[in-house]
Backbone as numpy.savetxt, mean C-alpha at the origin, in Angstrom:
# Nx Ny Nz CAx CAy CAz Cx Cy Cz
11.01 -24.82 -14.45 10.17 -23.62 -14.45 11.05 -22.37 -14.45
10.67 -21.59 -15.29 11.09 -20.00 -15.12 10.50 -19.41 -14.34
10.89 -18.49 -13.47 10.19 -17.82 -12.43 10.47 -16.31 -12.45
9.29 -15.79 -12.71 9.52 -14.26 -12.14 8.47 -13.73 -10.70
9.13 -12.56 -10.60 8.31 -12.20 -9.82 7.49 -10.44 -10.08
6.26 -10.48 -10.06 5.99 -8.85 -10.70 5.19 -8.12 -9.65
5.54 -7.09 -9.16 4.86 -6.23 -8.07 4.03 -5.30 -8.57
2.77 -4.80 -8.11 1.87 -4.14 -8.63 1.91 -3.18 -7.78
1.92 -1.73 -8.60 1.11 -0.48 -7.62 0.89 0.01 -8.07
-0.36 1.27 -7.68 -1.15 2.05 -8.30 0.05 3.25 -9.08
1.35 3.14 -9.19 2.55 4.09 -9.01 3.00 5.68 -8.31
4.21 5.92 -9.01 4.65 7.03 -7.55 5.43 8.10 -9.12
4.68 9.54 -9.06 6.03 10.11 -9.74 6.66 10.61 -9.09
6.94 11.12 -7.57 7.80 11.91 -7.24 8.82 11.26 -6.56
9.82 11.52 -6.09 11.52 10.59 -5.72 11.03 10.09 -4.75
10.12 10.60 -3.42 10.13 9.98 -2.53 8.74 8.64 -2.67
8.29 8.93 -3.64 7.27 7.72 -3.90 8.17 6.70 -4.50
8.95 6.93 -5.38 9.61 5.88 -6.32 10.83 5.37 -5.19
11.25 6.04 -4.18 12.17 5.53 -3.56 11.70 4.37 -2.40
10.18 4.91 -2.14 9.88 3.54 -1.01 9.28 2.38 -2.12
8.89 2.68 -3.55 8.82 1.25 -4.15 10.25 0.41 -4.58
11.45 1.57 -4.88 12.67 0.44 -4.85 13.36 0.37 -3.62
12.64 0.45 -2.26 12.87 -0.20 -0.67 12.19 -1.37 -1.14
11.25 -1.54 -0.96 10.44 -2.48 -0.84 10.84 -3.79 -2.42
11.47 -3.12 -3.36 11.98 -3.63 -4.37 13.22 -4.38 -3.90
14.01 -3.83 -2.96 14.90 -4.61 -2.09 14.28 -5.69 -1.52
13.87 -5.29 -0.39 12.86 -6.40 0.68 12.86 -7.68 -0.42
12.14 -7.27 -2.01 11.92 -8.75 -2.16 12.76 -9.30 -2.72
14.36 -8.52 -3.62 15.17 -9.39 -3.88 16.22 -10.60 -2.92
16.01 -9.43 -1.61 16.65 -10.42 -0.82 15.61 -11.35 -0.45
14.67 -10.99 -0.44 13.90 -12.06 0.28 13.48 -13.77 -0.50
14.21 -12.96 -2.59 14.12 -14.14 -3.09 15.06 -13.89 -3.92
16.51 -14.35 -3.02 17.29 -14.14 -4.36 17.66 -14.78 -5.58
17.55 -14.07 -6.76 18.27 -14.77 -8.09 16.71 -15.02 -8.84
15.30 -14.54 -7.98 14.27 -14.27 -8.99 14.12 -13.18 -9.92
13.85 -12.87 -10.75 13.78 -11.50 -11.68 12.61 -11.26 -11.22
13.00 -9.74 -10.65 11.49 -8.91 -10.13 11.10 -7.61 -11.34
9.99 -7.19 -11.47 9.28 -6.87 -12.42 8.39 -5.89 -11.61
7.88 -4.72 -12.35 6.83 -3.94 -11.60 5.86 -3.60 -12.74
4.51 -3.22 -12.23 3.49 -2.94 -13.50 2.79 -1.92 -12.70
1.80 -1.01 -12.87 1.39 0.16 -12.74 -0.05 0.17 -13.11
-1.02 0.47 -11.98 -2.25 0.32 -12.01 -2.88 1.54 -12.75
-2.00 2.59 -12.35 -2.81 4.14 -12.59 -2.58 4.53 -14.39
-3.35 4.76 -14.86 -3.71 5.11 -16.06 -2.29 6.39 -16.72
-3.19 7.55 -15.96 -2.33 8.70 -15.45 -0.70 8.33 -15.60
-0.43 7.60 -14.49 1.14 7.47 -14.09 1.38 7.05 -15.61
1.21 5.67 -16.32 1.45 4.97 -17.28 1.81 5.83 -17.86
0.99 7.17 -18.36 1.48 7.94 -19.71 2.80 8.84 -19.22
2.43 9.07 -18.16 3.57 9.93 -17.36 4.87 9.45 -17.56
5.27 7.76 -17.29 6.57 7.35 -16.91 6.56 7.23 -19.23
5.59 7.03 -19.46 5.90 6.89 -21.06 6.40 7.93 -22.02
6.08 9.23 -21.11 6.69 10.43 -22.10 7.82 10.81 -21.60
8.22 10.30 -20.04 9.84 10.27 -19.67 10.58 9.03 -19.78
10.11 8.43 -21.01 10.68 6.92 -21.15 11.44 6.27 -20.68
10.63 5.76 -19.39 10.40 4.67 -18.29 9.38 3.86 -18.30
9.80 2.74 -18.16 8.95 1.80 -17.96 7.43 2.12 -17.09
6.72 1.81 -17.85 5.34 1.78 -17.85 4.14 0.71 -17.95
4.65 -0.47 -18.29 3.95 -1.65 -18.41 2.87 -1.45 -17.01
1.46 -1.71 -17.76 0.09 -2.24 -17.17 0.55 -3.59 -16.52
-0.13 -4.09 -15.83 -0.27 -5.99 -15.13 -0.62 -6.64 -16.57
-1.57 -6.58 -17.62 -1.72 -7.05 -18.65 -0.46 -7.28 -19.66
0.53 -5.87 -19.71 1.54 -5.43 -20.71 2.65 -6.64 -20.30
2.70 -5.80 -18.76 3.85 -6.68 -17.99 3.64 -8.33 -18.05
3.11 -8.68 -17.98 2.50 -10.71 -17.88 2.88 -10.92 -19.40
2.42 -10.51 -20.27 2.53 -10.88 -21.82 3.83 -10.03 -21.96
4.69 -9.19 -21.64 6.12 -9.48 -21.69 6.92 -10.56 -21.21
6.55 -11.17 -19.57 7.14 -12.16 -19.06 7.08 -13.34 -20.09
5.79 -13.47 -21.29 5.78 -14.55 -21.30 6.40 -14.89 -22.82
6.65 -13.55 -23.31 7.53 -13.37 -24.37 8.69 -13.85 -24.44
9.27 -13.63 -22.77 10.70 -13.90 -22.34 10.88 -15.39 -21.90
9.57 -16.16 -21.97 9.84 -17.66 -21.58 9.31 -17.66 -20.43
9.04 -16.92 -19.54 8.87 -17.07 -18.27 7.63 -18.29 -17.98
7.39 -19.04 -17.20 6.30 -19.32 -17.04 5.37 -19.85 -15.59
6.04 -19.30 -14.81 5.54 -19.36 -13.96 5.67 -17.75 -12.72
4.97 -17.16 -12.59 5.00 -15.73 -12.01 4.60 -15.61 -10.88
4.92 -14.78 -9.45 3.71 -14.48 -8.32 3.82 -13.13 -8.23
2.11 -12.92 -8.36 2.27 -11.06 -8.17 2.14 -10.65 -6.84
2.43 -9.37 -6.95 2.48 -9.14 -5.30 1.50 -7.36 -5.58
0.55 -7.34 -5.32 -0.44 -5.56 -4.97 0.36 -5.03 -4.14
0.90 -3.90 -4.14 0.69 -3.17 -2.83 -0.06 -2.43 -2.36
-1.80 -2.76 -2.41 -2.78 -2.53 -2.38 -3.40 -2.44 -0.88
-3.88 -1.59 -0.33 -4.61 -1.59 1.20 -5.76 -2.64 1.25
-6.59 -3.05 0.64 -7.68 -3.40 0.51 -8.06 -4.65 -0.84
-8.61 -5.50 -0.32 -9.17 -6.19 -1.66 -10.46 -5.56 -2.47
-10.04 -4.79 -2.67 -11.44 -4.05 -3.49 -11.02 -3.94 -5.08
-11.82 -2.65 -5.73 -12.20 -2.70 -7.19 -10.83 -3.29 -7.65
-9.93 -2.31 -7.10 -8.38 -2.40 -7.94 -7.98 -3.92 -8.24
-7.90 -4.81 -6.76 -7.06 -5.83 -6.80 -8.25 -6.82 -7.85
-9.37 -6.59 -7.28 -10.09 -7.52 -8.54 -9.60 -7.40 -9.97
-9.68 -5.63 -10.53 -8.81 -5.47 -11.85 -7.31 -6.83 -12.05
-6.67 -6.81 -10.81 -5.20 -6.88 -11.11 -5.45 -9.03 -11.15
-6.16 -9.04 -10.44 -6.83 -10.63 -10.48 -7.46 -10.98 -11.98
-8.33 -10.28 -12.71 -8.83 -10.66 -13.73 -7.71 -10.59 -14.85
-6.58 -9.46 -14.68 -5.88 -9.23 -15.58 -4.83 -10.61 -15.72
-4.47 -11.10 -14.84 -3.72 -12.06 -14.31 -4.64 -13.80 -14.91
-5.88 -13.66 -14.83 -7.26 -14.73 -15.19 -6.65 -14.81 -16.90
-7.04 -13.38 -16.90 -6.92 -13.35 -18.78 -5.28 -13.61 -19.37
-4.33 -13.54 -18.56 -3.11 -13.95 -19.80 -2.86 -15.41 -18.80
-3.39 -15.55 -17.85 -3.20 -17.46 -17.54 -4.08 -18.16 -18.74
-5.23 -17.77 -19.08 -6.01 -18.79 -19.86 -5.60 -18.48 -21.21
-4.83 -17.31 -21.50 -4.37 -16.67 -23.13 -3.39 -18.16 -22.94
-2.31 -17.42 -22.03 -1.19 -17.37 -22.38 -0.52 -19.09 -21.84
-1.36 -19.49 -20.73 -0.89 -20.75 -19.77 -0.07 -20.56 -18.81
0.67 -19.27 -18.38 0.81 -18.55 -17.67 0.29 -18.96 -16.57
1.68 -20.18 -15.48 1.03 -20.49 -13.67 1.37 -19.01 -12.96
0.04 -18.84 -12.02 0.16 -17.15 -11.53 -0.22 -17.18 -10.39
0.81 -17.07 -9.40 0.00 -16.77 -8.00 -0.10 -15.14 -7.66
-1.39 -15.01 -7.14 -1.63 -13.70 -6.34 -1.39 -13.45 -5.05
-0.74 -12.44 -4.93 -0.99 -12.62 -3.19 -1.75 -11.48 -2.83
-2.37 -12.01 -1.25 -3.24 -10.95 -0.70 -2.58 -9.40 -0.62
-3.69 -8.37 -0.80 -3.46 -6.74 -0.28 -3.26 -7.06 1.10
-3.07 -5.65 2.00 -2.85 -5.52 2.82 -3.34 -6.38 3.70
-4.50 -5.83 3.89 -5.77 -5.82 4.60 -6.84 -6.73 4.16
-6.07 -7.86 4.18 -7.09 -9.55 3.57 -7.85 -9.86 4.80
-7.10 -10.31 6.06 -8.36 -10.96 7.27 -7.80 -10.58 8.34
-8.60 -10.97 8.96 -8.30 -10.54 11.09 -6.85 -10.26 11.11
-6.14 -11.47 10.44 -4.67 -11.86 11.18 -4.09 -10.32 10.60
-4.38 -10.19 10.01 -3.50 -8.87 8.92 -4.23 -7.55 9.36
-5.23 -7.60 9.50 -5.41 -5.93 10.79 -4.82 -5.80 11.37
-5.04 -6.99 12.30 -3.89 -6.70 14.01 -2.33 -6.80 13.28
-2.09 -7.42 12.78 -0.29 -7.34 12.61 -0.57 -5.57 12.09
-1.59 -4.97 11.00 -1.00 -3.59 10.80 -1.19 -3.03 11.77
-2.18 -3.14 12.52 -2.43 -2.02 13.39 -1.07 -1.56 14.62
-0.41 -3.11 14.75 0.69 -3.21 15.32 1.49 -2.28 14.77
1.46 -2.77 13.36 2.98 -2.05 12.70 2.96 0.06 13.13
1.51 0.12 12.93 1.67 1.42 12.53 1.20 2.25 13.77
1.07 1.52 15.32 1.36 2.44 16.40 3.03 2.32 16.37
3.64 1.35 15.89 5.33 1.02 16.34 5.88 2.47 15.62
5.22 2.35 13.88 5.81 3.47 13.49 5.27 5.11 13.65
4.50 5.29 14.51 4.19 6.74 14.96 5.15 7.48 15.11
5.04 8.78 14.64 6.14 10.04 15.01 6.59 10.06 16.17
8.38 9.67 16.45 9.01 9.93 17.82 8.63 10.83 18.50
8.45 12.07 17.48 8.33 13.09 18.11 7.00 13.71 19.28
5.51 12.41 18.58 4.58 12.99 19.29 4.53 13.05 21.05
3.47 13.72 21.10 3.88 13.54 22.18 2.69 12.90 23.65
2.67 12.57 24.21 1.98 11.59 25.17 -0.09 12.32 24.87
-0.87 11.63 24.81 -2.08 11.83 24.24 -2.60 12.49 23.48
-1.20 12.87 22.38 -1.62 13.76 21.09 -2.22 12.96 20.45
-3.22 13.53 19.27 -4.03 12.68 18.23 -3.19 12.43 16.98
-3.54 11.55 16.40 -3.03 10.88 15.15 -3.97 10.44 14.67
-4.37 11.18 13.20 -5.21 10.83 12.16 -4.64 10.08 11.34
-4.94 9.04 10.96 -4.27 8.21 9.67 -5.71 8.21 8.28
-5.10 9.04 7.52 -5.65 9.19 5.62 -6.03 7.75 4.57
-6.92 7.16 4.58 -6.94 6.23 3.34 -7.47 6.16 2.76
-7.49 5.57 1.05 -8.06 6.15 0.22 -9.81 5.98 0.26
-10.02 4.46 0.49 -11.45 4.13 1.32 -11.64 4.08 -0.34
-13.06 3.04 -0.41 -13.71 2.75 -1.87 -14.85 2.69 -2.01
-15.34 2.65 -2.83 -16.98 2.54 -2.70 -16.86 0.57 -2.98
-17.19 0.03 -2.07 -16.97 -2.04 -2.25 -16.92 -1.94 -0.88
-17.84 -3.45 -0.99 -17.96 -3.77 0.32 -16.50 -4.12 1.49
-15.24 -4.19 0.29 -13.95 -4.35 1.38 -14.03 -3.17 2.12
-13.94 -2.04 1.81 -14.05 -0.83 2.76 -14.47 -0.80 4.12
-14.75 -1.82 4.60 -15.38 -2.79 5.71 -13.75 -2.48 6.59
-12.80 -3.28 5.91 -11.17 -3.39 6.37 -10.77 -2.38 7.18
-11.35 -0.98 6.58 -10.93 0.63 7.10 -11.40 0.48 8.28
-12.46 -0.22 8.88 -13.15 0.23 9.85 -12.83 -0.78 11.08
-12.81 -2.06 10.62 -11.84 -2.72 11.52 -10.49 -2.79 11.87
-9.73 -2.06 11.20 -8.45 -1.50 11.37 -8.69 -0.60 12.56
-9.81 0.86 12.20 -9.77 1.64 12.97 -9.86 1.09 14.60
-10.89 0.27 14.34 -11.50 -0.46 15.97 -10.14 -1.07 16.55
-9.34 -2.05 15.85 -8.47 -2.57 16.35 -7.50 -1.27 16.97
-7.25 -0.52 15.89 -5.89 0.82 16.12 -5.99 1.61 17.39
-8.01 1.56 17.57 -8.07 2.77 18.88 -8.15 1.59 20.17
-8.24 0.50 19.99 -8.05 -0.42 21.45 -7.03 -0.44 21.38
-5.67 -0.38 20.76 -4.22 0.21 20.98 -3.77 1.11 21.58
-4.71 2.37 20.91 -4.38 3.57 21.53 -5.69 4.39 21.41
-6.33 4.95 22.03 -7.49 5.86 21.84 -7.31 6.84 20.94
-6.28 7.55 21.00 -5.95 8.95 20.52 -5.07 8.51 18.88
-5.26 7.79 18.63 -5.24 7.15 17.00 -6.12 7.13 16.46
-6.78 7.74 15.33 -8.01 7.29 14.80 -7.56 7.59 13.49
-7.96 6.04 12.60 -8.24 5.62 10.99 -9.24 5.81 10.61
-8.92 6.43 9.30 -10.84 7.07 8.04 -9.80 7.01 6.98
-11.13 7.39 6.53 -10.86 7.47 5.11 -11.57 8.15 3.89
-11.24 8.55 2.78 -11.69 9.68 1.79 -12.85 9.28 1.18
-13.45 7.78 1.46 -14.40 7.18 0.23 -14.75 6.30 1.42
-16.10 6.34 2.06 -16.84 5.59 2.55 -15.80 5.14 3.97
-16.24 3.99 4.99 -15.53 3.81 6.06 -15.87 4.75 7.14
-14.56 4.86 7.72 -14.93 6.24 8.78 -14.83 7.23 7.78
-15.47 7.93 8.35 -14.96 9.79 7.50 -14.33 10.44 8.81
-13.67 11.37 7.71 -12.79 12.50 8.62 -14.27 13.02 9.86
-15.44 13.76 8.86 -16.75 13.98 9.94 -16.58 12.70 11.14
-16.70 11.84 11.30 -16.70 10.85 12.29 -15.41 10.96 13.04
-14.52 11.34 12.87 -13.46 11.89 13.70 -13.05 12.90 14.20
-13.49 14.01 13.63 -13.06 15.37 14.32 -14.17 15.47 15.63
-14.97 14.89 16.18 -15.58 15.07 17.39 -15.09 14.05 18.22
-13.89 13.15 18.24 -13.36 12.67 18.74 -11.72 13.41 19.08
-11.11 13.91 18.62 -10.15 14.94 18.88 -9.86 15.72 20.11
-8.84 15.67 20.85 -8.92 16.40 21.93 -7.51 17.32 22.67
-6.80 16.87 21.53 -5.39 17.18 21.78 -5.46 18.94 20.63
-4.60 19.47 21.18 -4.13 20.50 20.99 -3.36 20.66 19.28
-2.12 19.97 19.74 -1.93 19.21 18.25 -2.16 17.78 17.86
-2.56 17.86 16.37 -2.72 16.79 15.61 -1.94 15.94 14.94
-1.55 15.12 14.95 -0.36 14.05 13.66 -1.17 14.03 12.61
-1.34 14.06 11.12 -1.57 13.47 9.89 -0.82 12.40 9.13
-1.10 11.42 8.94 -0.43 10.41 8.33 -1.00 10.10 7.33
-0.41 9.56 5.85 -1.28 9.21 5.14 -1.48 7.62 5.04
-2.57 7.17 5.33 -2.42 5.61 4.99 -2.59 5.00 3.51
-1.78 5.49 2.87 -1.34 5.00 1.72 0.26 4.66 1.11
0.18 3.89 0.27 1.36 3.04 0.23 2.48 4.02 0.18
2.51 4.87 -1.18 3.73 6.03 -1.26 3.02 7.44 -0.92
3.66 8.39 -0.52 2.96 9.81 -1.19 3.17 9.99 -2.42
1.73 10.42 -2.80 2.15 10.89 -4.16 0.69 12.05 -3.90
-0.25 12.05 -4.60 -1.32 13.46 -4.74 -2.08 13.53 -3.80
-2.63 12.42 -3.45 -4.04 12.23 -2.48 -2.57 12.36 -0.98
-1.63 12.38 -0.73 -1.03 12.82 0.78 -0.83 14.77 0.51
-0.50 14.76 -0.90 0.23 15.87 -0.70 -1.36 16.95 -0.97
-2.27 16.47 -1.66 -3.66 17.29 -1.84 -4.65 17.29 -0.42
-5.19 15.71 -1.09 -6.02 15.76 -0.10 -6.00 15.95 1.61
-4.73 15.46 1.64 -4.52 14.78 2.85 -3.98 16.86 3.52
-2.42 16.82 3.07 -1.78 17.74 3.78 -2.06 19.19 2.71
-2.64 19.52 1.84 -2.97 20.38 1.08 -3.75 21.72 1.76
-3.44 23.11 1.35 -3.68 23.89 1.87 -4.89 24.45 1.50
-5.91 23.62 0.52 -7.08 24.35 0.28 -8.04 23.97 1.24
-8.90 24.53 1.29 -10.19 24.42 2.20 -10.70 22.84 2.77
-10.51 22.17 1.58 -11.50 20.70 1.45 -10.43 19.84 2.20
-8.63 19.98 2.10 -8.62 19.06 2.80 -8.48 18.81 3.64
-7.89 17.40 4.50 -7.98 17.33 5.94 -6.82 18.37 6.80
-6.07 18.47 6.10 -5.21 19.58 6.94 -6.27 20.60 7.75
-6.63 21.50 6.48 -7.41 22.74 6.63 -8.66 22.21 7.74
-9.27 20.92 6.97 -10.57 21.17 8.06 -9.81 20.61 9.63
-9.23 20.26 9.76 -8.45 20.13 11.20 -8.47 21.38 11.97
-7.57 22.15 11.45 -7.28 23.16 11.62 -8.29 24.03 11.94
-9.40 24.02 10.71 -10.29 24.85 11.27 -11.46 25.19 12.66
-11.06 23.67 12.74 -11.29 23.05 14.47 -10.57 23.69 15.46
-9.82 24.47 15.09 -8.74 25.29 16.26 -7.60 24.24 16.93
-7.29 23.29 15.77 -6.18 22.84 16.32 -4.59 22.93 15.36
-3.87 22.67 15.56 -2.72 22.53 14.90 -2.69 21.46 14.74
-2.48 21.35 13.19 -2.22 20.14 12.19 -0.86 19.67 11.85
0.17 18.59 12.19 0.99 18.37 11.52 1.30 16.96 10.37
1.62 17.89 9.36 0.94 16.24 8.65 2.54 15.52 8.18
2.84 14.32 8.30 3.97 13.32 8.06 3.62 13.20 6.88
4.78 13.42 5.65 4.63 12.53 4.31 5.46 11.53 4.59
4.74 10.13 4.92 5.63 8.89 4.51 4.77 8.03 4.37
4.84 7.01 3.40 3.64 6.24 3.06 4.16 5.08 3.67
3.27 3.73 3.67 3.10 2.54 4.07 4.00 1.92 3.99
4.73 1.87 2.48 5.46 0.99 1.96 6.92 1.38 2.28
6.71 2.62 3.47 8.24 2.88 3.74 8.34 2.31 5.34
7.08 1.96 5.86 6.90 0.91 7.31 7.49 -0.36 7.14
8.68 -0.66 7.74 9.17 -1.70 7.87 7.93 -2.88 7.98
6.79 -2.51 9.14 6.38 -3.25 9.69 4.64 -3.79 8.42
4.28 -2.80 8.26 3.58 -3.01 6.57 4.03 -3.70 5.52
5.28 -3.15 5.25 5.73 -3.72 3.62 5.94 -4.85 4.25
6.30 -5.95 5.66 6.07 -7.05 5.90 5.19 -7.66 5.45
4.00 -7.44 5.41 2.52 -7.88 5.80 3.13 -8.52 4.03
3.23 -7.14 3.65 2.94 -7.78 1.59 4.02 -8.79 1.73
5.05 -8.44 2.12 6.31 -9.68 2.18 5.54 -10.82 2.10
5.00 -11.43 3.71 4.75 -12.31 3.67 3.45 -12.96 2.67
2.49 -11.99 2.86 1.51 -12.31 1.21 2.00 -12.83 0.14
3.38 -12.39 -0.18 4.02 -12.54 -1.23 4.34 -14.08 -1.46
5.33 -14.55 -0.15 6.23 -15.61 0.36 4.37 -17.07 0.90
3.99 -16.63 1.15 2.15 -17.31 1.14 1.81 -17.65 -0.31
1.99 -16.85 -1.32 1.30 -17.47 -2.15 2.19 -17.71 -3.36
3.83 -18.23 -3.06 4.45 -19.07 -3.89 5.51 -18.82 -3.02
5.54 -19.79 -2.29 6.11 -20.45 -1.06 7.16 -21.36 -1.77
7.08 -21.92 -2.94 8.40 -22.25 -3.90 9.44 -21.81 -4.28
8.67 -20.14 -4.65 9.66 -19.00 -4.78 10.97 -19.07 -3.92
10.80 -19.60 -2.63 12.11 -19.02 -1.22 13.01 -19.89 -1.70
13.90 -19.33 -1.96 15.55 -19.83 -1.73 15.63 -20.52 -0.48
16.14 -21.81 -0.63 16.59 -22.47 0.77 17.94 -22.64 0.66
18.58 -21.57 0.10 20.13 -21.08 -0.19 20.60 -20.59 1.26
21.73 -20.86 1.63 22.14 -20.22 3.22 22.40 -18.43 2.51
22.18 -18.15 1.40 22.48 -16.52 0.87 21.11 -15.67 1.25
19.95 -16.29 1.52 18.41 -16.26 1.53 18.11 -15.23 2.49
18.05 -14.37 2.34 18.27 -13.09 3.75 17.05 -13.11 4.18
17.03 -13.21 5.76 15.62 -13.39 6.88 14.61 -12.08 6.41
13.62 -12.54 6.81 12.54 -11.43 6.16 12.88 -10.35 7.56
């Protein structure tokens, strides 16, 4: 068998987006060395973007029917997706259609936020990674994109799990779930943390999230009479997150692992 391996994300144009997808581009060479890793790009947008600065741009469709150009024939993708919703279904059917084209063996692995076990490990990860700086019962809002699908469910058991962690943590999100409204009457600290719970920053941290117009959560924070400080660092730069996909990854082609003594511990 030929083996590759191809990672999916919605993509990143700015350095610090593209720099936590080639972290996490690390994570999986060591984690499988001597596989050829591969990336494909969910967002429409980005695609044309990295195509008129000619960079690679391959769709999950483009990318699979290149692998299989190259001989490859056996692949595991990896989302770095929060949620099993609209997207990962896209990246599942796309994956359906060049296995039955092409014969193409394809494992998927779970988004983030697949079952129980994978809340609590994030919710873990992401009180561990809270700002050093905050400080003892300050609030921390965490940003996600939230969907209209019944996974959007995930946002909300995250949140439940995150505030029996800590009270003064509270998870929402932009599209159904909690809303920001469902959190600002929970607020009580003076200053605020903003985090975005999404994989890289890229528009929705730097607009919606920390953006200085009216609509977003910065501003309406703020307009609450508190001080807002918002963190750009996305998910996929959490040691303790980009795990979760690790192991998703290492779950659903468990063949993939080197049992080489070179095989670096996750």
């Amino acid at each position: 068998m030929k083996r590759a391996i191809l990672l999916v994300a919605f993509g990143a144009s700015n350095a610090q987006g593209q720099s936590a997808l080639k972290s996490f581009d690390a994570r999986v060479r060591a984690r499988f060395p001597g596989v050829p890793v591969r990336w494909a790009y969910t967002s429409l947008l980005l695609r044309e973007r990295l195509a008129r600065a000619r960079q690679k741009s391959d769709s999950v469709l483009k990318a699979l029917r290149r692998l299989c150009f190259e001989k490859f024939t056996e692949v595991a993708v990896q989302p770095l997706q929060t949620i099993p919703g609209r997207e990962h279904a896209e990246v599942c059917a796309a994956v359906d259609e060049v296995a039955a084209q092409e014969g193409l063996v394809c494992h998927v692995g779970a988004p983030l936020l697949a079952d129980p076990e994978d809340v609590t490990e994030a919710a873990l990860a992401l009180i561990r990674h809270l700002p050093p700086e905050r400080g003892p019962h300050e609030d921390v809002v965490l940003m996600g994109h939230g969907a209209r699908h019944a996974a959007v469910a995930r946002y909300e058991d995250l949140a439940q799990t995150v505030s029996a962690l800590d009270p003064h943590v509270h998870v929402g999100a932009m599209n159904g779930a909690v809303m920001l409204e469902n959190i600002l009457p929970r607020l009580s600290s003076a200053k605020v943390w903003l985090l975005p719970l999404l994989s890289v920053v890229g528009r929705h941290a730097l607009r919606d999230m920390a953006g200085e117009q009216a609509c977003s959560w910065r501003s309406r924070i703020e307009a609450h009479g508190r001080q807002c400080v918002p963190v750009l660092r996305g998910t996929a730069e959490y040691a303790g997150i980009a795990g979760i996909w690790l192991r998703h990854l290492t779950e659903a082609a468990p063949s993939f692992v080197s049992m080489s003594p070179e095989a670096a511990p996750v």
